[in-house]
Every structure is written in structure tokens, then in C-alpha cells.
C-alpha positions as CSV (number, residue, x, y, z in Angstrom):
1,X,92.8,127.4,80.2
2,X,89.9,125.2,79.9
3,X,89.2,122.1,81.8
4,X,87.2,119.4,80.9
5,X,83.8,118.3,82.3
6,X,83.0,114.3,83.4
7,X,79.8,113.5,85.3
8,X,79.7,110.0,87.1
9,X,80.2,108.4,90.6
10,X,82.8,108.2,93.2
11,X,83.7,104.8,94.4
12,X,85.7,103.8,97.2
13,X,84.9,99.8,97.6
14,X,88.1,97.3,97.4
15,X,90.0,100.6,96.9
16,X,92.6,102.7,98.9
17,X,91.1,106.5,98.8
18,X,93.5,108.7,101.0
19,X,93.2,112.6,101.0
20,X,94.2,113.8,97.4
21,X,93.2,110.2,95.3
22,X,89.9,108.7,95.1
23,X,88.1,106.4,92.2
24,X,85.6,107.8,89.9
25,X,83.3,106.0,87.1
26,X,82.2,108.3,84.5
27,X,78.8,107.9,83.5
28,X,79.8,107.0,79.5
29,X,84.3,105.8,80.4
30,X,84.0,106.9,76.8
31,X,84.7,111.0,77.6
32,X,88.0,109.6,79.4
33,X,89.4,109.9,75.8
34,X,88.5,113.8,76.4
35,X,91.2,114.4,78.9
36,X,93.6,116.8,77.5
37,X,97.5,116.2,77.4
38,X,99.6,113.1,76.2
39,X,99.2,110.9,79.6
40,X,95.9,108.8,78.7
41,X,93.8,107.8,82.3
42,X,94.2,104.3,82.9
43,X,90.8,102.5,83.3
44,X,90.1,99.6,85.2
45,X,87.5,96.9,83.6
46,X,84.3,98.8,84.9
47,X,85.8,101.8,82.8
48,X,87.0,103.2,86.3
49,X,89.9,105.6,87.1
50,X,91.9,106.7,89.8
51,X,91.9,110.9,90.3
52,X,94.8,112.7,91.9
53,X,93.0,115.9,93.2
54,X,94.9,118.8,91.6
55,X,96.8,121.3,93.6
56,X,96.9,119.6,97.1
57,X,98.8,117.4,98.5
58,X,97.8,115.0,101.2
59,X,99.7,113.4,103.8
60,X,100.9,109.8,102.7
61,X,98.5,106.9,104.1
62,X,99.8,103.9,102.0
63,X,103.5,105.1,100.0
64,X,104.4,102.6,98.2
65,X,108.2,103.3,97.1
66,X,111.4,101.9,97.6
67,X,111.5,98.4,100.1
68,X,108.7,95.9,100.1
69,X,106.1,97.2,102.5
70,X,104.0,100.8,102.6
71,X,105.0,103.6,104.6
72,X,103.0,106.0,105.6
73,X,103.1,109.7,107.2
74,X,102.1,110.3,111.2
75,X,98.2,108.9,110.9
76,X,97.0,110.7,113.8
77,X,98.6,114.3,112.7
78,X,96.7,114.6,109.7
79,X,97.3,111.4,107.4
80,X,93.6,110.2,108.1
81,X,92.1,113.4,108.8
82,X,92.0,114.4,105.6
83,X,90.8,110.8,103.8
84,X,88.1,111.2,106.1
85,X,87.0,114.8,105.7
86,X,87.4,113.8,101.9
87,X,85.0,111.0,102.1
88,X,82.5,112.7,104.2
89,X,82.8,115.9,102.4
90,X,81.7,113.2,98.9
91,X,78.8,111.9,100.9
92,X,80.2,108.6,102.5
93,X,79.7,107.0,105.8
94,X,80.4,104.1,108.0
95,X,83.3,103.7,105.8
96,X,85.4,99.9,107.1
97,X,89.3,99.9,105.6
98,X,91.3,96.8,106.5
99,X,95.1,97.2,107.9
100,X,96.4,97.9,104.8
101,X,93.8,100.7,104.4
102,X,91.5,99.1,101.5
103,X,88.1,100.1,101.8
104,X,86.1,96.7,102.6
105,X,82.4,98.7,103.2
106,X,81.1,102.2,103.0
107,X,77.6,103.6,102.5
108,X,76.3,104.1,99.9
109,X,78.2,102.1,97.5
110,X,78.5,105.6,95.1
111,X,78.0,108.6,95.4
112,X,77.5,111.3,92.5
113,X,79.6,114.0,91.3
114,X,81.6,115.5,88.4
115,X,85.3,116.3,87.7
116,X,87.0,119.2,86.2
117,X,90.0,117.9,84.3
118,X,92.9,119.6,82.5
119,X,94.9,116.3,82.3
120,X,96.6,112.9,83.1
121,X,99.7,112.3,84.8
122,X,102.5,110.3,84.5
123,X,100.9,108.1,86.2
124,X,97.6,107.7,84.6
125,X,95.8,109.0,86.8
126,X,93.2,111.6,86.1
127,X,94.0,115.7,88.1
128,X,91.1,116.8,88.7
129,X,89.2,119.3,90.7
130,X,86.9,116.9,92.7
131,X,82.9,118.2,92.5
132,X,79.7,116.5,94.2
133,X,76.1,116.0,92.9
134,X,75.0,118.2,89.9
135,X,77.6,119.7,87.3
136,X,78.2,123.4,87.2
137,X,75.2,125.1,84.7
138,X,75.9,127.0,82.0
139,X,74.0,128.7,78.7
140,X,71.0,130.6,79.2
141,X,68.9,130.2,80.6
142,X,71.6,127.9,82.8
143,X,71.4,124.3,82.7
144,X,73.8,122.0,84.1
145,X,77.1,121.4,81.4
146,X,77.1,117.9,80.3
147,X,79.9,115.6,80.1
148,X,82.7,116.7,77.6
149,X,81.9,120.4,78.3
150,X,84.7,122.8,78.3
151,X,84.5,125.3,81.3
152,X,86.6,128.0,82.3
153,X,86.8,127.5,85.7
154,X,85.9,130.5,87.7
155,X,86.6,131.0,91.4
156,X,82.7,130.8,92.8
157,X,82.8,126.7,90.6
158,X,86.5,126.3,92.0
159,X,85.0,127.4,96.2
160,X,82.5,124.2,95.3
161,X,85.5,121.6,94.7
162,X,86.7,119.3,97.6
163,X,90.3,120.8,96.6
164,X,89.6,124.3,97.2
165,X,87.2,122.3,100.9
166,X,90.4,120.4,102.1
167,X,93.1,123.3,101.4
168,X,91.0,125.9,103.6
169,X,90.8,123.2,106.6
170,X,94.6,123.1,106.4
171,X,94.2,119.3,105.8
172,X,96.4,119.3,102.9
173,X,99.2,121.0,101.6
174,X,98.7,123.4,98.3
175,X,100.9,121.9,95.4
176,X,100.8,123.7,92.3
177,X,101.5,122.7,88.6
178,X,101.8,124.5,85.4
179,X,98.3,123.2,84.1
180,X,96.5,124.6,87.1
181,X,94.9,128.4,85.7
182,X,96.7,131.4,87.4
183,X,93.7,132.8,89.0
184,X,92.5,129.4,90.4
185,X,96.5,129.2,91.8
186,X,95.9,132.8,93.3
187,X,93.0,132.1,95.3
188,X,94.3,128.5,96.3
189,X,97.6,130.0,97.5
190,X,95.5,133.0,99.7
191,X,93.4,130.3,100.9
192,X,96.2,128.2,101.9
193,X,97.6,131.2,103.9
194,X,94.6,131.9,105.6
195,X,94.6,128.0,107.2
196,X,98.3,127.8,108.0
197,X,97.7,131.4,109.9
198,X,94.1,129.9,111.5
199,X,96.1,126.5,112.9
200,X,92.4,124.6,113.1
201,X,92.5,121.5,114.8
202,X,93.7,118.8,112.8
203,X,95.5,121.0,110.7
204,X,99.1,119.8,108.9
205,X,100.5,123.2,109.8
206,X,100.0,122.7,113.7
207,X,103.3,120.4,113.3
208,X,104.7,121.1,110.0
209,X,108.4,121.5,109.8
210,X,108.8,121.4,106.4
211,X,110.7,124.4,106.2
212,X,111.9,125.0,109.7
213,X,113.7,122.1,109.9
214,X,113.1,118.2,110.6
215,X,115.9,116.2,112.1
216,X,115.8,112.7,110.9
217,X,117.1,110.4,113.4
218,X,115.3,106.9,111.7
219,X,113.0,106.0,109.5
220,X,110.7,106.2,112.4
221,X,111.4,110.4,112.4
222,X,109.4,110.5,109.4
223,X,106.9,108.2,109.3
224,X,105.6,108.4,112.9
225,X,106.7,111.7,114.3
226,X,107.6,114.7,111.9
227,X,104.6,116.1,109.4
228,X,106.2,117.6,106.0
229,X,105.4,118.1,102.4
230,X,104.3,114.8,100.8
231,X,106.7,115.3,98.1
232,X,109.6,115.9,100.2
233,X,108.5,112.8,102.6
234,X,108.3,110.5,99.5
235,X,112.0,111.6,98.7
236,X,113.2,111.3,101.8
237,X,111.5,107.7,102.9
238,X,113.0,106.4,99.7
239,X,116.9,107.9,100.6
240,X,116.5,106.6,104.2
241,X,115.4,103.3,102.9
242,X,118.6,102.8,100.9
243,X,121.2,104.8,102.6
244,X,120.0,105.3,106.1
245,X,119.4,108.2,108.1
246,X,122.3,110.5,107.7
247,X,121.2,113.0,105.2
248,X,125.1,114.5,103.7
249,X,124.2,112.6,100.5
250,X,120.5,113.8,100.1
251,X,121.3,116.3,98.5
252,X,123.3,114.3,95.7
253,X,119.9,111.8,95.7
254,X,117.4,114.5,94.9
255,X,119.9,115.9,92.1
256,X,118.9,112.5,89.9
257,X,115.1,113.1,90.0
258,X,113.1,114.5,87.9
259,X,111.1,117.0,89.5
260,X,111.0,120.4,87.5
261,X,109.6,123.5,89.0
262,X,110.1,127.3,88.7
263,X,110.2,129.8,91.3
264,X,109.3,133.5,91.6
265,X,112.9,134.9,91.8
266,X,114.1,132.1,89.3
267,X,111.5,132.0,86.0
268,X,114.0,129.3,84.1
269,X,113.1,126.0,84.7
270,X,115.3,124.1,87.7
271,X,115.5,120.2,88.0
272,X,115.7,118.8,91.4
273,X,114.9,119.1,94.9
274,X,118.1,119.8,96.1
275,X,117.6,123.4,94.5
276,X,114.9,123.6,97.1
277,X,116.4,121.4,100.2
278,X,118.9,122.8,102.8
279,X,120.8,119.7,104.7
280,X,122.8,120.9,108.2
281,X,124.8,119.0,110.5
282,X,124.0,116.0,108.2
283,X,120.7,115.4,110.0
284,X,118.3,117.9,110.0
285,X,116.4,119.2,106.6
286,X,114.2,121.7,105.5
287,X,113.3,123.0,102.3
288,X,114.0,127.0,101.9
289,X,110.9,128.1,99.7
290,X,107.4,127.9,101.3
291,X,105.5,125.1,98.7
292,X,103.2,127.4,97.1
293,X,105.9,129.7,95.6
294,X,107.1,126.1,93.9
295,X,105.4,126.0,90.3
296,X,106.0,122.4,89.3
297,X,106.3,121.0,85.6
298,X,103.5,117.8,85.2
299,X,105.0,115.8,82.8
């Protein structure tokens, strides 16, 4: 599958970049209208949009879900880390977030780059693989691809992406979807193996327990103490917002959402967490497939 090609800037100003979403102006908004799929990017009045960096997830900075205030994952296991190694890995510095992590100074103002894009998602933002300075070439004699260029993303353009940069630090957690090529999954899922066996400092997987098993005592558990899959954190925040800690109805909770996936031993489509989530003692969770063998359905 081909993705599309936008050239532009990254900007983080007034903004809350974390370590899988960051703002990009294309250098003509116009090629937004290029991204594949039904979901169109949502554009703010510069001609702006948000990206979600396609196949990581980061740990939550600023969730905003159920209740009235953010909630974030434990900031000093790897929830800052990797907004940081994201912004300096773009080309910012001397970047000044307020409390509520808005960005209120950086330098430079912009930096430039390109996306790769195969679509939108639900919502609006742009999935992208996240590139800085000059666009891939292409042609012969090569030439960098302009805007509205569809590539077929190899491995050696993928190894140049801050996706492919934050997965090998083990700052992030590989999450795959359906729209993401099979041979670009295949080297994000070896890569991903290779940081969870290296355990580098400041990696996620030096305190994940996402599948050996976190016992959630408070909301405190999982927002200042246990490091899991995003996804599973923003399920679980949610449920222990509404319902408190004890878990013997999570299972019920995750069974209305929408999240579709397939597995290797299961090809059919399966709705739900809860096909993926093991609850014991009413307290302690974990889910029973390591997250790159999840395939999940963007809608």
C-alpha cells in the first residue's frame, strides 16, 4: 500500500505535543484533501493538523477521558521521555510547557519535515510516519518527491521516521493497525523485540506489566506507579473513574467498546478488549497477547 507524501513544518507553540502526537503545517493545507480513507484531517485556522504517529503508542501525558481533569501515566517512567526524545529528535530545544503541559516557548518556532500518510482517524487526526528536513527522492536521476507523491514505503525511508527512532529506544509501545504495510509491521515488530530484550534506560519495558500483571489498588496504581499499554491505561482510567478500583466488572466494560483487532491464532475479526484482558482476584490485570501480535481495525 501507498502512502501519501506532505512537506511542511512541525509546530509545537500553544500546543500539547506528547510522544506519539505532534502539530504539522503543510506547506500548501491544500494536499490535506490527499489523505486517503473516509476520516478527513481536521485543520485548525493556519491550515494546521494534529498527527498521531502511526504504529506506536506513547505513554499518556495529558488523557483526557472520563471526569473533569487530565490524567496522565507515571511521568518520570517514560511519559516525558519520550515527548522529549520526540522533540529533540524533530530539532527542538529549550522547549517551556506550562502545568497543564502546553508548550508556551521552544526554539525555533518550526522546524521542517515531511509526513508519510495512509490516513485519518476517527479522530481527525492525520497517522503518519513522522520525517525531518528534506523528503525522500525519487525518479532518476533522484530528486526529492514533492507533496502529493505516492511512495511505497520501503524499510531504509521507514529506519528515517521518528516512529521507527522512538520504537528502537523502547520509548514507546508498537501498536499496529490494518493500514500499516506488512513489511513495515515486520520490521517495527523485530525492532520492538530488540528494545524490550536491550531494557535501555528510560525504556517503558524496564517496568511494564502489561501482560504480567498490574494490581490496581486506586486510581493512583495507574497513573503514578504501574507503566502499561496506553490503550489498556485509557480503558482502565476511565472504568476506575466510574466504578472504582475493583476490576470483576472490567471485563463487562471493555465488552461495550469498540476496539476491533485480529490475532495470529484468531484471523476473524474480534471486538473488545476483554478478548485480550485476564482479570484475577478482582484486582490485578493483564492482558494475555504481547501488543504486537494485536492487529487492530482504524475505523
Amino acid at each position: 500500500m501507498s502512502m501519501v507524501l506532505i512537506t511542511g513544518s512541525y509546530q509545537v507553540l500553544h500546543d500539547r505535543p506528547d510522544g506519539d502526537t505532534v502539530h504539522f503545517l503543510p506547506q500548501d493545507p491544500g494536499f490535506w484533501f490527499e489523505v486517503p480513507g473516509r476520516n478527513r484531517v481536521s485543520r485548525d485556522e493556519n491550515g494546521g493538523g494534529s498527527l498521531r504517529l502511526d504504529a506506536i503508542d506513547a505513554l499518556e501525558t495529558h488523557y483526557k477521558g472520563v471526569g473533569p481533569d487530565f490524567a496522565h501515566q507515571p511521568l518520570g517512567l517514560g511519559a516525558h521521555a519520550a515527548r522529549d526524545e520526540l522533540l529533540r529528535w524533530l530539532g527542538f530545544t529549550d522547549v517551556v510547557q506550562d502545568d497543564t503541559e502546553k508548550v508556551t516557548s521552544s526554539t525555533p518556532a518550526s522546524v521542517p519535515g515531511y509526513i508519510l500518510t495512509g490516513g485519518a482517524d476517527l479522530f481527525h487526526r492525520c497517522v503518519a510516519l513522522v520525517g525531518r528536513g528534506t523528503a525522500p527522492s525519487v525518479g532518476d536521476p533522484p530528486k526529492p518527491a514533492k507533496s502529493g507523491f505516492r511512495l511505497d514505503v520501503t524499510v531504509d525511508m521507514l529506519h528515517e521516521t521518528a516512529n521507527h527512532h522512538l520504537l528502537s529506544l523502547g520509548l514507546v509501545y508498537p501498536t499496529f493497525y490494518q493500514n500499516l504495510p506488512d513489511n513495515l509491521r515486520a520490521d517495527l515488530t523485530a525492532t520492538s523485540k530488540q528494545a524490550r530484550a536491550a531494557m535501555a534506560p528510560g525504556s517503558v519495558w524496564l517496568n511494564d506489566v502489561t501482560t504480567s500483571g498490574a494490581k490496581i489498588e486506586n486510581i493512583e496504581s495507574i497513573t503514578e506507579d504501574l507503566v502499561l499499554l496506553p490503550k489498556l491505561f485509557r480503558r482502565l482510567v476511565d472504568y476506575v473513574r466510574l466504578f472504582g478500583p475493583g476490576l470483576g466488572c472490567l471485563p463487562a466494560f471493555l465488552a461495550g467498546g469498540t476496539d476491533e483487532f485480529t490475532l495470529p491464532d484468531h484471523p476473524k475479526p474480534l471486538t473488545g478488549l476483554q478478548n485480550v484482558v485476564e482479570v484475577t482476584n478482582t484486582s490485578t490485570v493483564r492482558m494475555t497477547h504481547p501488543i504486537e501480535d494485536i492487529l487492530f481495525t482504524e475505523k
